[in-house]
C-alpha positions as CSV (number, residue, x, y, z in Angstrom):
1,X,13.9,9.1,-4.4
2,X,12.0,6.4,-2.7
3,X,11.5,3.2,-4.9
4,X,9.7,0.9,-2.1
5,X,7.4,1.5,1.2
6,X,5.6,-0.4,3.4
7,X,2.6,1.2,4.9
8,X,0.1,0.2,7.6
9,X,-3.4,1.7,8.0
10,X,-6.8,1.0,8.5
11,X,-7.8,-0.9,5.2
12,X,-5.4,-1.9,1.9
13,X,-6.9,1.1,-0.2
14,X,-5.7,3.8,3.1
15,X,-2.8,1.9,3.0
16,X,-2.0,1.9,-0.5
17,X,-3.3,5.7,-1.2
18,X,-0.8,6.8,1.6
19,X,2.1,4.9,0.0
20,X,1.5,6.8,-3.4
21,X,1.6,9.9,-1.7
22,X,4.9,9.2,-0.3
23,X,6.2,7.6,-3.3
24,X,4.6,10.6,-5.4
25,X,3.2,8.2,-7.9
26,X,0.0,7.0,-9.3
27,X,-1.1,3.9,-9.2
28,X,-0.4,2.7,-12.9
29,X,3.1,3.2,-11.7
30,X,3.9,0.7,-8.7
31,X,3.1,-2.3,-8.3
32,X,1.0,-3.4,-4.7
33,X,1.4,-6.9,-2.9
34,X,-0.7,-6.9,0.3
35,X,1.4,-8.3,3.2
36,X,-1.7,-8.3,5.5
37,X,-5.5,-7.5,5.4
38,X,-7.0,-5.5,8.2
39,X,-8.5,-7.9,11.2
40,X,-11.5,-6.9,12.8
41,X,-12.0,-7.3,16.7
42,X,-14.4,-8.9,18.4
43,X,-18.5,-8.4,16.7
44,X,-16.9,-7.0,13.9
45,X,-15.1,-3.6,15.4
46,X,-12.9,-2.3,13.4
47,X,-9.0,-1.4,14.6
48,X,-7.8,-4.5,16.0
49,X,-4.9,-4.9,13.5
50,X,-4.5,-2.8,10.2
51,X,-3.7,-3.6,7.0
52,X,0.1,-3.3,5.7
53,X,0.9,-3.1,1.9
54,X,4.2,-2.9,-0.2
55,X,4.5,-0.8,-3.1
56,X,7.3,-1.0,-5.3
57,X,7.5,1.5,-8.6
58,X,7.8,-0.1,-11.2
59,X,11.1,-0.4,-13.5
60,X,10.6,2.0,-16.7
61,X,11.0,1.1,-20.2
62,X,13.1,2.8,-22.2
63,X,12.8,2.9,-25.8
64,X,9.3,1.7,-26.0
């Protein structure tokens, strides 16, 4: 089972609801660090570079 992933998409949330999927765990679960924010192009348009998160699942307590 996957315990980290680094995704890249269009904005952090894309990025981050695509890494749950693949981790198949919710969001309480992992903790996020955003390695990069999306860039925008030139007057604003949108897809010049995407964002990239990491999410990690978190460590479980046992006997808590």
């Amino acid at each position: 089972m996957l315990k980290e992933i680094e995704v890249e998409a269009k904005t952090p949330k894309e990025a981050i609801a695509i890494a749950l999927k693949k981790l198949r765990a919710k969001k309480d679960e992992v903790e996020v660090k955003i390695l990069r924010e999306e860039h925008k192009g030139l007057f604003g348009i949108e897809g010049c570079e995407g964002a990239k998160v990491k999410v990690t699942i978190k460590r479980r307590k046992y006997g808590s």
